[in-house]
Kinemage of the C-alpha trace (Angstrom):
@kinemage 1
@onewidth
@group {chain A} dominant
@subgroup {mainchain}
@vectorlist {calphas} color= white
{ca unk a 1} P 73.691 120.307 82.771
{ca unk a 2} L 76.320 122.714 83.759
{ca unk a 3} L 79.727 122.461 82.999
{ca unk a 4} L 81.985 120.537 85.829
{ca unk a 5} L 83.771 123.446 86.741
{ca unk a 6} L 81.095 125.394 87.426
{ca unk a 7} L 79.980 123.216 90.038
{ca unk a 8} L 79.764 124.614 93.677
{ca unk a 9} L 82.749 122.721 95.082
{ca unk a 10} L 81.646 123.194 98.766
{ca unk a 11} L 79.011 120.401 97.626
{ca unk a 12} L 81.505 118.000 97.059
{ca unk a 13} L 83.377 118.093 100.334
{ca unk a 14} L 84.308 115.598 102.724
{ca unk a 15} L 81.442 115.822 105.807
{ca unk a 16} L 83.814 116.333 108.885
{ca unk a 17} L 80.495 117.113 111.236
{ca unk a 18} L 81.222 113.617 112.664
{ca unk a 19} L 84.795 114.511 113.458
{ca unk a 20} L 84.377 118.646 114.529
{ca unk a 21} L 83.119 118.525 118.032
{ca unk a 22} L 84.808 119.139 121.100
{ca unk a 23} L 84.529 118.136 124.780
{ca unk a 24} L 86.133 119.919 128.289
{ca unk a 25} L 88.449 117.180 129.439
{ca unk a 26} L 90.203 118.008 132.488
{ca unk a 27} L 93.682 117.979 132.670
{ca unk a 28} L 96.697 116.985 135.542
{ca unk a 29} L 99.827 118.443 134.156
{ca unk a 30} L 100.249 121.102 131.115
{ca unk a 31} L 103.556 122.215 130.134
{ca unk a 32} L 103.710 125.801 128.916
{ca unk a 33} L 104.153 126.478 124.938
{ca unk a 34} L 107.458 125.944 123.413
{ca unk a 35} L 110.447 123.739 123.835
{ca unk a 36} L 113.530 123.656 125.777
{ca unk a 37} L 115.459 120.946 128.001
{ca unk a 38} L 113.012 121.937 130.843
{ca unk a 39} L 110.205 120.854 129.740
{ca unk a 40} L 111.824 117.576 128.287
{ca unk a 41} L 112.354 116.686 131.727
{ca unk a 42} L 109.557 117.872 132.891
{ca unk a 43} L 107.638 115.232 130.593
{ca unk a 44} L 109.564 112.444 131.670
{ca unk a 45} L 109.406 113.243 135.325
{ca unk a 46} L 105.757 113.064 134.729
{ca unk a 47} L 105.876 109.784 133.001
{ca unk a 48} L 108.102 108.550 135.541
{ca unk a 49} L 110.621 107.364 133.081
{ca unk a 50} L 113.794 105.320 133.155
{ca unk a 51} L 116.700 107.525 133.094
{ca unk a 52} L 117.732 105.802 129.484
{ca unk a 53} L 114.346 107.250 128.356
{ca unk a 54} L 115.271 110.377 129.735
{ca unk a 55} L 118.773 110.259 127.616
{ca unk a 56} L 117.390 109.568 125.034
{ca unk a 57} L 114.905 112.536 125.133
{ca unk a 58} L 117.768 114.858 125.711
{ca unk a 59} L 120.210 113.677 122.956
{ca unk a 60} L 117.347 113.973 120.048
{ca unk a 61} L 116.712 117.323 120.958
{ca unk a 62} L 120.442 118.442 120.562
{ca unk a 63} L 120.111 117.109 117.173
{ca unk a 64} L 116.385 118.752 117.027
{ca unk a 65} L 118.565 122.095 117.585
{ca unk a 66} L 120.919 121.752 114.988
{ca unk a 67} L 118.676 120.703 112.093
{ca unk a 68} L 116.799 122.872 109.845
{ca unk a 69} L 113.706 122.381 108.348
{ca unk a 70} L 113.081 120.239 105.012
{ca unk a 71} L 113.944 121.812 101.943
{ca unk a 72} L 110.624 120.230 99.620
{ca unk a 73} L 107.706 118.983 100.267
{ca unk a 74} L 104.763 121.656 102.025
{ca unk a 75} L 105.835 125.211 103.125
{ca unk a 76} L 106.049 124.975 106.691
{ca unk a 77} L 107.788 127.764 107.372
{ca unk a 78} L 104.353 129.285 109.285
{ca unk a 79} L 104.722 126.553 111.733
{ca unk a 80} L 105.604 128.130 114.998
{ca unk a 81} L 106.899 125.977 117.041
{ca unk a 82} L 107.381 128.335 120.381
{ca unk a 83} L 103.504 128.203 120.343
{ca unk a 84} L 102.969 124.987 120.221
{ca unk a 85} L 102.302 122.777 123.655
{ca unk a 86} L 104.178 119.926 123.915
{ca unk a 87} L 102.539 118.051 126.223
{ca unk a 88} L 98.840 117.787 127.495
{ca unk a 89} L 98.200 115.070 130.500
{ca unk a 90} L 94.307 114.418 130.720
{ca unk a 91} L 93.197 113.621 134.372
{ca unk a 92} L 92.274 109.726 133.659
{ca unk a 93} L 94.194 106.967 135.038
{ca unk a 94} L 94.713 104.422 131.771
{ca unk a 95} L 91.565 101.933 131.730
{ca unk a 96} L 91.066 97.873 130.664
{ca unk a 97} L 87.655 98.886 131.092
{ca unk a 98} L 85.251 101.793 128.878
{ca unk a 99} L 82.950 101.724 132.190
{ca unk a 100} L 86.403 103.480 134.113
{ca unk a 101} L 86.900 105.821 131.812
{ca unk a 102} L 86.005 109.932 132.375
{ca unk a 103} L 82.322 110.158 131.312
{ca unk a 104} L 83.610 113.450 129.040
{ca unk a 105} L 86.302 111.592 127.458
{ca unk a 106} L 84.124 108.408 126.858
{ca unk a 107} L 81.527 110.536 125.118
{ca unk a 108} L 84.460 111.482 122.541
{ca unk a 109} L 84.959 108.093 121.935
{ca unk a 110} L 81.619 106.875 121.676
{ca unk a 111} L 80.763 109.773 119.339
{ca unk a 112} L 83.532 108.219 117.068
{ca unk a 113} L 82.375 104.482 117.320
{ca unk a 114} L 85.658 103.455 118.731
{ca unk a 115} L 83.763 101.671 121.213
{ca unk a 116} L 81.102 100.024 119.269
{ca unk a 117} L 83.853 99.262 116.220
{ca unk a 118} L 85.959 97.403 119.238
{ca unk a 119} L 82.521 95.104 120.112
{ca unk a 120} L 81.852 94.009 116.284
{ca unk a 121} L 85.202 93.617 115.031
{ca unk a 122} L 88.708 94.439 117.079
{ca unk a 123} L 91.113 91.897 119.201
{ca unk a 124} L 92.165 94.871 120.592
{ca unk a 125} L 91.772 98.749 121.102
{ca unk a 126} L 94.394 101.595 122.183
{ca unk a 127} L 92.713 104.782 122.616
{ca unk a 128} L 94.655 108.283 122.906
{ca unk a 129} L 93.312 111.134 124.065
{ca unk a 130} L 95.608 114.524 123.478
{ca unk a 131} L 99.143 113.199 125.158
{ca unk a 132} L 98.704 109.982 126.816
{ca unk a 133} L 96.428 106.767 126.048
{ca unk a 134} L 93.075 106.476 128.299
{ca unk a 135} L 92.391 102.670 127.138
{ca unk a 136} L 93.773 100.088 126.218
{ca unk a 137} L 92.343 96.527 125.661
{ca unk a 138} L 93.391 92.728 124.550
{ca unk a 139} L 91.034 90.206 123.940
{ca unk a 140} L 91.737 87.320 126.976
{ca unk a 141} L 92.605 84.506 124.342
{ca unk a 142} L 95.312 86.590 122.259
{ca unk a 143} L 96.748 87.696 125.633
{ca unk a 144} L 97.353 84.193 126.953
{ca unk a 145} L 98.803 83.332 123.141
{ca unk a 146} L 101.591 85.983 124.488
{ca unk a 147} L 100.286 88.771 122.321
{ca unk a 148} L 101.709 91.962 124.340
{ca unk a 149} L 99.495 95.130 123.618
{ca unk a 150} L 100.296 98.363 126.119
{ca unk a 151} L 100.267 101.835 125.393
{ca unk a 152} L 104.327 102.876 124.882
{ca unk a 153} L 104.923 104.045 128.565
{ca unk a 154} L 104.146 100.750 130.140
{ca unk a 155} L 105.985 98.971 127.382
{ca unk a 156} L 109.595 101.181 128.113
{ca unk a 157} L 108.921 99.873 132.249
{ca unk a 158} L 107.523 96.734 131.661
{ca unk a 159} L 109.742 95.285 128.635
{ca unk a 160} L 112.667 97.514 128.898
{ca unk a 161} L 114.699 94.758 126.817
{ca unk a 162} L 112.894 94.635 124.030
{ca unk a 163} L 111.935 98.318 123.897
{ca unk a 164} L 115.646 99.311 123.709
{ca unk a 165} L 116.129 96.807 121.021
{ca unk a 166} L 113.844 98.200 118.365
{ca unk a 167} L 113.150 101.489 119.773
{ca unk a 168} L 113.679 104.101 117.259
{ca unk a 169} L 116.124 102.200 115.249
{ca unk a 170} L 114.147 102.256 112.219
{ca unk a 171} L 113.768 106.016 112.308
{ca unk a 172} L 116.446 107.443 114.037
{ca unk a 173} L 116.475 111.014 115.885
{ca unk a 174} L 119.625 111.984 112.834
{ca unk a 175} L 116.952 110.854 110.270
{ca unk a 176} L 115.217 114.524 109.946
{ca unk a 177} L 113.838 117.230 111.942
{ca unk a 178} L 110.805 116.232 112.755
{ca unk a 179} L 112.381 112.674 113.758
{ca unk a 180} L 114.417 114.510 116.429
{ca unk a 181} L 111.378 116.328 117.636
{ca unk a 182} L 109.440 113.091 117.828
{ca unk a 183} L 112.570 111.574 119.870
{ca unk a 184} L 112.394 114.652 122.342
{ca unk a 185} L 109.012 114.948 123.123
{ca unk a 186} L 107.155 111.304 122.322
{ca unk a 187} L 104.079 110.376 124.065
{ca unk a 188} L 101.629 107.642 123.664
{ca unk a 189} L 100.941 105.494 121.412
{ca unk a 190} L 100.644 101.194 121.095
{ca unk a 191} L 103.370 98.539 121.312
{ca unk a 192} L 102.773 95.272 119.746
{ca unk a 193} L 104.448 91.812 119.839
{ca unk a 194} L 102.986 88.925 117.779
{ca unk a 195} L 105.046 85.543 119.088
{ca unk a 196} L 106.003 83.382 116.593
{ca unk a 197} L 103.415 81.139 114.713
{ca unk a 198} L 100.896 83.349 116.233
{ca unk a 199} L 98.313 84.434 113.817
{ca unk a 200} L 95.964 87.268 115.387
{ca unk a 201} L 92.062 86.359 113.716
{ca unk a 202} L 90.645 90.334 114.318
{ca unk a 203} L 92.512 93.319 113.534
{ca unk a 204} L 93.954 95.466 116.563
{ca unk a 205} L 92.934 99.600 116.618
{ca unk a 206} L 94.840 102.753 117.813
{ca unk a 207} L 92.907 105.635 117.684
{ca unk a 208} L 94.801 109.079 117.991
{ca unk a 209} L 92.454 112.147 119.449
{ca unk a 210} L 93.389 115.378 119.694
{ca unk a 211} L 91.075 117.427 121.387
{ca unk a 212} L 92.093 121.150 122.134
{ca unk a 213} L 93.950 123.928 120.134
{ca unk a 214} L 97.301 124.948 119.850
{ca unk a 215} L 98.933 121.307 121.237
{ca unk a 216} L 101.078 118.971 119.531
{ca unk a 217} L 100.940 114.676 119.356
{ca unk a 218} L 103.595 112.704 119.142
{ca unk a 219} L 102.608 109.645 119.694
{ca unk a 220} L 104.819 106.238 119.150
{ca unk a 221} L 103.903 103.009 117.754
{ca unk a 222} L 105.934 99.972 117.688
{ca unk a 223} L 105.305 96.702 116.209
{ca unk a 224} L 107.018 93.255 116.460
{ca unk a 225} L 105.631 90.488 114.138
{ca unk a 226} L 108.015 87.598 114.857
{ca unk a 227} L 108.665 84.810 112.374
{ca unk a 228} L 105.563 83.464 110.735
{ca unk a 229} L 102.827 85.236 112.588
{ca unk a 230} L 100.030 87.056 110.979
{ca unk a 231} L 98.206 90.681 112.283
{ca unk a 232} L 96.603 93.603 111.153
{ca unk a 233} L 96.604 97.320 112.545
{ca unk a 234} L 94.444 99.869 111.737
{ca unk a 235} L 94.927 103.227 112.943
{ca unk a 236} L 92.398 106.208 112.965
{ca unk a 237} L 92.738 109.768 113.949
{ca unk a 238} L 91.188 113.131 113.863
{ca unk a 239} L 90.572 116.239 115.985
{ca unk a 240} L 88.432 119.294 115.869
{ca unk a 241} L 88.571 122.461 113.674
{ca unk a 242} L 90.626 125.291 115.665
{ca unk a 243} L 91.676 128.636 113.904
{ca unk a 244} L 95.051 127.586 116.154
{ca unk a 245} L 97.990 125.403 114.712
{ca unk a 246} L 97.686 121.898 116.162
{ca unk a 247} L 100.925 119.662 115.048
{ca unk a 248} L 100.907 115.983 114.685
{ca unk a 249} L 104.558 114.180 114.437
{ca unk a 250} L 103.247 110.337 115.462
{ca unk a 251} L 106.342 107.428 114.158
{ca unk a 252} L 105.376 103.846 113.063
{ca unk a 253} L 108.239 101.590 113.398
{ca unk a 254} L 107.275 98.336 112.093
{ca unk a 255} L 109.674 95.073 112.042
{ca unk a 256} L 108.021 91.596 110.049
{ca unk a 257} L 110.209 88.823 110.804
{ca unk a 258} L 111.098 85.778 108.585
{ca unk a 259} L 107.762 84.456 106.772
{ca unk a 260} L 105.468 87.255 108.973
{ca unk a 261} L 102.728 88.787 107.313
{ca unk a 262} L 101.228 92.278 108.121
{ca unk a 263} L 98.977 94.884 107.297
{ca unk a 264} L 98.323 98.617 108.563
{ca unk a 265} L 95.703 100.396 107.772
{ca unk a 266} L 95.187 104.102 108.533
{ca unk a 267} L 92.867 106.689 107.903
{ca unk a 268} L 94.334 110.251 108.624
{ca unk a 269} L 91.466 112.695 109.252
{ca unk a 270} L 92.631 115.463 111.037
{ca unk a 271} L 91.668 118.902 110.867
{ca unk a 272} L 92.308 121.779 108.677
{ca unk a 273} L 94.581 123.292 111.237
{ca unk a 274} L 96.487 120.716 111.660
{ca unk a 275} L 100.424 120.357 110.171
{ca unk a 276} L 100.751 116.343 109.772
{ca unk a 277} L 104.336 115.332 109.601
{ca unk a 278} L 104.589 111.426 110.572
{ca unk a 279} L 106.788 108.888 109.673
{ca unk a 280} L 106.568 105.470 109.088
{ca unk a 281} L 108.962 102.910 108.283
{ca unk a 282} L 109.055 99.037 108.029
{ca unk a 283} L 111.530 96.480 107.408
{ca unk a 284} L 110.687 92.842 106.314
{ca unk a 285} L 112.658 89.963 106.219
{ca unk a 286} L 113.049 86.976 104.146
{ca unk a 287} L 109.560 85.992 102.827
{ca unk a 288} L 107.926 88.018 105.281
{ca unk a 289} L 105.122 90.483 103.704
{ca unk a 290} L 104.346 94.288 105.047
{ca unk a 291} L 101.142 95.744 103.387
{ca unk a 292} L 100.818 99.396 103.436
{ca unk a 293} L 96.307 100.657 103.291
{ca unk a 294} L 96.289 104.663 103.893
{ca unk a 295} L 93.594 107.276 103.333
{ca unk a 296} L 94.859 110.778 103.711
{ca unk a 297} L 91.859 112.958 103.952
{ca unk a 298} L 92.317 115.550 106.771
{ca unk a 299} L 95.461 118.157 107.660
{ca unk a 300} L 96.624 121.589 106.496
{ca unk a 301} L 99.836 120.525 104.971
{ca unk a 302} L 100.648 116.796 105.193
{ca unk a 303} L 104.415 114.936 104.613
{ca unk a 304} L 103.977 111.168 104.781
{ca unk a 305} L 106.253 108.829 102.871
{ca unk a 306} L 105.262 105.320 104.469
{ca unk a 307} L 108.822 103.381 103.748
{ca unk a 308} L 109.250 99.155 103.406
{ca unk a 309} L 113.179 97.997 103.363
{ca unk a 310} L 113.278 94.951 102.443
{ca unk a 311} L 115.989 93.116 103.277
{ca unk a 312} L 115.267 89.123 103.120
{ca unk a 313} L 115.157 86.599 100.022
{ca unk a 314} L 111.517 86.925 99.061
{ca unk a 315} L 110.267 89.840 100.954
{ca unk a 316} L 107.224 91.412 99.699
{ca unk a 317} L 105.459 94.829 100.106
{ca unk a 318} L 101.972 96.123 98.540
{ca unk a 319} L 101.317 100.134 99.358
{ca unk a 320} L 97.765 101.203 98.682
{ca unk a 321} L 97.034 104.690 99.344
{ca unk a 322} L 94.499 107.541 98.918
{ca unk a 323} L 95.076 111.395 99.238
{ca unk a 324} L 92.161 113.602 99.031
{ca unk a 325} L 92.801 117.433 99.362
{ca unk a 326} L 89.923 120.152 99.359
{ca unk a 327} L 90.025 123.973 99.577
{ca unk a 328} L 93.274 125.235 101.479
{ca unk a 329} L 95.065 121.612 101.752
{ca unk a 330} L 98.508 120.653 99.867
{ca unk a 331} L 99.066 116.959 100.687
{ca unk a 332} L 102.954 115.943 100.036
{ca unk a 333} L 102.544 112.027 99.707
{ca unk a 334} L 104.147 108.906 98.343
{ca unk a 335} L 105.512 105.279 99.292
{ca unk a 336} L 109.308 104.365 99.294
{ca unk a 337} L 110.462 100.644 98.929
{ca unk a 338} L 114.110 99.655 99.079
{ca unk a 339} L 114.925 96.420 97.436
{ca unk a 340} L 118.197 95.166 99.063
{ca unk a 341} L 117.336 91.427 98.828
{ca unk a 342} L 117.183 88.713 95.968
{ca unk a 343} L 113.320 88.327 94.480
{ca unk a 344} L 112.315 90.949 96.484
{ca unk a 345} L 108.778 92.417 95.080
{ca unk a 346} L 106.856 95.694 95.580
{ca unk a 347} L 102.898 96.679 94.317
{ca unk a 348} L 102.494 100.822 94.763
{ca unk a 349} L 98.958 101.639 93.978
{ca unk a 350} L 98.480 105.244 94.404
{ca unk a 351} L 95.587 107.522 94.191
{ca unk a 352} L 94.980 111.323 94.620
{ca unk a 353} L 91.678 113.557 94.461
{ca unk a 354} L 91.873 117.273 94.449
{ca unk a 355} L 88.969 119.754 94.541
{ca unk a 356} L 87.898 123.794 95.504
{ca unk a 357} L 91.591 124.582 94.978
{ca unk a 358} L 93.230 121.246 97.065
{ca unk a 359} L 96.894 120.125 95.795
{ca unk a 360} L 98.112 116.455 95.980
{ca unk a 361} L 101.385 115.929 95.730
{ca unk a 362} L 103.142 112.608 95.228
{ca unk a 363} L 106.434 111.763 95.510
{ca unk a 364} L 107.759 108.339 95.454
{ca unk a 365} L 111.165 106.347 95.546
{ca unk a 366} L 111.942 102.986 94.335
{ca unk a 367} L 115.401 101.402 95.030
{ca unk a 368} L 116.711 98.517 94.002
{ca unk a 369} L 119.847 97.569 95.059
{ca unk a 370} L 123.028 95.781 93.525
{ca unk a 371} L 122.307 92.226 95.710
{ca unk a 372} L 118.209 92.213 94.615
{ca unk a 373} L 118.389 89.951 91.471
{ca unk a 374} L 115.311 88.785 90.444
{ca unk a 375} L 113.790 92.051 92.017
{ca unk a 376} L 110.026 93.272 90.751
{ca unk a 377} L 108.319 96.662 91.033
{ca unk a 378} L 105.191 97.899 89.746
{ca unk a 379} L 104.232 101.748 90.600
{ca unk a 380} L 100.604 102.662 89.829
{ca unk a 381} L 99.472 106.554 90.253
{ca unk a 382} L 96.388 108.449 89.391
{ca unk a 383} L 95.512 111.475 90.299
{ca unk a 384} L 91.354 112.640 89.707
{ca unk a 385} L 90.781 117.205 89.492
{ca unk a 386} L 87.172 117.812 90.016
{ca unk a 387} L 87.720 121.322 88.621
{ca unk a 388} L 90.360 123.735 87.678
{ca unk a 389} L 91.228 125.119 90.844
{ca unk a 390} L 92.820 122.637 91.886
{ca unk a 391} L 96.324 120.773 91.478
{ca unk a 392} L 97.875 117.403 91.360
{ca unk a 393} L 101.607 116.769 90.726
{ca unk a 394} L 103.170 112.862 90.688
{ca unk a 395} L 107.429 112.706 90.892
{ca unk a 396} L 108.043 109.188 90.792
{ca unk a 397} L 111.903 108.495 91.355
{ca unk a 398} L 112.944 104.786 90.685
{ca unk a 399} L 116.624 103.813 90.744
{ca unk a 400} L 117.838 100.381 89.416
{ca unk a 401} L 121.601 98.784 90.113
{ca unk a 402} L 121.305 95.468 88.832
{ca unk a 403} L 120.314 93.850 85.402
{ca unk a 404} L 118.240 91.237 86.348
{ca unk a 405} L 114.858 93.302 87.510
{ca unk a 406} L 111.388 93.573 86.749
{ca unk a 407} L 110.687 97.410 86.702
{ca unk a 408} L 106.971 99.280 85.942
{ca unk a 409} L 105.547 102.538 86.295
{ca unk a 410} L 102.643 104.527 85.207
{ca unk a 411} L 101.204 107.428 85.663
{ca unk a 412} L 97.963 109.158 84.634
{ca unk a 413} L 96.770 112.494 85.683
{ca unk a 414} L 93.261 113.868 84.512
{ca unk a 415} L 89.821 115.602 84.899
{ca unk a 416} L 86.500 114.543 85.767
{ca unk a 417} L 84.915 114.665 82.262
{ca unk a 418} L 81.362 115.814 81.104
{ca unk a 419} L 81.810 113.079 78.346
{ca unk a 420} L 82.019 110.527 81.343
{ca unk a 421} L 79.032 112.116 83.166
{ca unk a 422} L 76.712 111.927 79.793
{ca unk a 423} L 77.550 108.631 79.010
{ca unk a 424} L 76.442 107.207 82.454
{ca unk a 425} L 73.675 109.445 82.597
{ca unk a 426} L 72.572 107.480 79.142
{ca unk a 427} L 72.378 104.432 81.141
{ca unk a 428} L 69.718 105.818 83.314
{ca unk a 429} L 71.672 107.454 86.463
{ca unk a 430} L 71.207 110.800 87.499
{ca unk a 431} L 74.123 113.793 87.309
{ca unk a 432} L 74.379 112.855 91.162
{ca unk a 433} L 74.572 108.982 90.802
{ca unk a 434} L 76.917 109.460 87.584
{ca unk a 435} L 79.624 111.712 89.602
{ca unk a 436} L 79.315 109.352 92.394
{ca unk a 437} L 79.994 106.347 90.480
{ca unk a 438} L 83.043 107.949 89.241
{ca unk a 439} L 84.766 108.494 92.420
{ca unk a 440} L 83.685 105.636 94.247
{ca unk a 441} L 85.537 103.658 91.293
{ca unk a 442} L 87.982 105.951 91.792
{ca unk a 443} L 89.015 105.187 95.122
{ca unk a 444} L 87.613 101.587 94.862
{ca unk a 445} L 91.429 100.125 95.548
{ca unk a 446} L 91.645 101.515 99.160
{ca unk a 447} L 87.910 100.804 99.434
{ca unk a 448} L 88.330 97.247 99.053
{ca unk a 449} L 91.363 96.730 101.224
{ca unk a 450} L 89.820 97.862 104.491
{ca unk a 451} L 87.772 96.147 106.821
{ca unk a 452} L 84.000 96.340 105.656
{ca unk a 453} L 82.978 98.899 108.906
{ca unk a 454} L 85.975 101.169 107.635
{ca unk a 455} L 85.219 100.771 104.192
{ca unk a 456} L 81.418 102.177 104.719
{ca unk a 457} L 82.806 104.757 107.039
{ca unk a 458} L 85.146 106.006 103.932
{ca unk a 459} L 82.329 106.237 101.641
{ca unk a 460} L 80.639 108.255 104.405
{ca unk a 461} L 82.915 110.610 104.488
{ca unk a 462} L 83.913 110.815 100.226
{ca unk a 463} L 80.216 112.435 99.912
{ca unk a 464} L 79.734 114.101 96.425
{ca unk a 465} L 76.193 115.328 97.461
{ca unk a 466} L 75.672 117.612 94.119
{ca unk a 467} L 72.289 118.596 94.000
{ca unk a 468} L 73.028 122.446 93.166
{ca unk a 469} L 75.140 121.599 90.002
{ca unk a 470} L 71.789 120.496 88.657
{ca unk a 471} L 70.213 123.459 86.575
């Protein structure tokens, strides 16, 4: 047997074939690359916005201006922003109905399951498609429960209100750059409202598409689980292989009311061209429970710090995540959970695997305030090399101010092992079976949180198919 690090590492990769095809949309309206006020307006003249939208737009991008970019995480100073399109409006009027969608845009869909996944399994489906969302679909039962589900843009005209109550107050445009870029140019994405008592039985899917090089997405989701109701969201996304810069900036603003429990899942698969920098944020009140499931497999250079504040008695938070990064990919990940609330408790579980030269990165932040007596927190990270190209750093930060707290952390960073491989082989599995076994209990946390469809879909794409390290 040879020695792990001699293995051919392009063996081991993720398979994106499923993900790295492309289709000629047509398109209605393109603004040119760049940024200025010009094409801000320009964008929400298209969407037909209110003019508080419009405001809105225009303010974050003053702050945009004045902002540099972040001093850690990935290098990003090759991101070009004056090439990047802002804005990309496919010709297809937004559909209830798969049968009314653009055959070519369909076939994207269809090629990804989205469809087929919303027949077995989904209340609901939002479907995106570059800049604006194509589809979107509630089952008839959770709609007359008062479940709202729209794409953004018919939320801001439909449910004004309540848009301008929650809308980017989590994550405001002063929070960082890429939070006043988001504010300036935002388009798509789902809004969800859960009524109160309401528990949702399927789980509700966004799916995030870009399709051609050199654009940007920016799309906006917003959810509303009022006191004692029950959903999950899953999101998925991906987009071809360009040798262009594509940008994603999406925001998740999440808000679980008293006793509300919820749960998003995501699985981040965009291509190696792609700069991810998204931010999501969540803040629970008393007894209400937010529950974190991520799998970061795709990007160039990711930043994504998925962060719970919780701010009621009892409020509880569980982050599970997964960061895989192959030849040419640095991954800056982590969780952040404020404690500002009495008996207040947080579970991180996170996981990293690195191969061909890949670097995972975590950074996390626990903080528990003065006022959260009675407070728990256990952090979990492990990080898995599958040879010595690559990297794997964990910075855990955790900051206590009271006395009364229940505070844990470990860490454990290693190697895939021949001694591991020889002593499964001695139970009878082959070098292939053996390094497989290893990873899929390896990832097995994330694995196990996720629908059963997404789970097998995972394992799909986690593929350690190493028949050449065989001698």
């Amino acid at each position: 047997m040879k020695d792990i690090n001699d293995i051919n590492y392009e063996d081991l990769m993720i398979n994106q074939s499923k993900f790295d095809f492309r289709n000629e949309a047509k398109y209605s309206y393109k603004t040119p690359p760049g940024l200025n006020e010009k094409i801000i307006k320009e964008i929400s003249e298209a969407k037909d916005e209110p003019k508080w939208m419009l405001e809105h737009r225009l303010q974050a991008f003053k702050i945009f201006e004045n902002y540099h970019e972040p001093n850690f995480g990935v290098d990003i100073r090759k991101l070009d922003l004056s090439k990047i399109v802002a804005y990309m409006k496919p010709d297809a009027k937004k559909s209830t109905s798969w049968e009314d969608v653009p055959e070519e845009i369909k076939d994207t869909f269809e090629k990804l399951g989205i469809p087929e996944a919303e027949r077995k399994a989904l209340a609901g489906v939002g479907a995106q498609y570059d800049s604006e969302v194509v589809y979107q679909h509630i089952q008839k039962e959770l709609n007359d429960l008062g479940v709202i589900f729209l794409d953004m843009e018919s939320a801001v005209k439909e449910y004004p209100d309540l848009v301008k109550e929650y809308f980017m107050k989590l994550v405001p445009s002063h929070n960082h750059r890429y939070a006043a870029l988001h504010g300036a140019l935002w388009s798509g994405g789902s809004f969800l409202y859960v009524p109160k008592g309401v528990k949702v039985p399927l789980p509700l899917q966004a799916y995030f598409r870009m399709n051609n090089p050199g654009m940007s997405q920016l799309e906006h989701t917003l959810i509303i689980a009022d006191e004692g109701s029950e959903v999950e969201f899953i999101e998925g996304c991906s987009a071809p292989f360009y040798n262009v810069t594509n940008l994603h900036a999406g925001m998740v603003e999440i808000y679980v009311k008293k006793g509300a429990k919820m749960k998003y899942s995501t699985i981040q698969n965009w291509s190696k061209n792609t700069y991810n920098l998204n931010t999501k944020r969540a803040i629970v009140d008393e007894e209400g429970s937010m529950e974190w499931v991520s799998g970061s497999l795709g990007s160039f250079k990711t930043m994504l710090y998925p962060m719970t504040i919780l701010r009621g008695k009892g409020a509880k938070n569980s982050s599970v995540t997964l960061t895989y990064a192959g030849p040419n990919q640095h991954l800056d990940t982590g969780s952040k959970v404020f404690h500002l609330a009495p008996y207040t408790s947080s579970i991180i579980n996170a996981r990293s695997i690195s191969i061909g030269g890949g670097w995972a990165f975590y950074r996390g932040w626990v903080k528990i305030g003065e006022n959260a007596k009675g407070a728990k927190s256990s952090v979990e990270c492990n990080a898995l090399m599958l040879d010595n190209k690559s990297k794997s750093d964990t910075v855990p930060l955790i900051e206590v101010f009271t006395d009364d707290a229940d505070v844990g952390h470990e860490a454990k960073i290693g190697r895939i092992s021949e001694e591991q491989i020889y002593y499964l082989m001695s139970r009878g599995l082959s070098e292939i079976d053996a390094k497989n076994m290893i990873v899929r209990g390896f990832i097995e946390p994330l694995v196990k949180e996720l629908p059963l469809e997404y789970a097998l879909e995972l394992n799909k794409l986690i593929n350690l198919e190493v028949e050449s390290s065989i001698g």
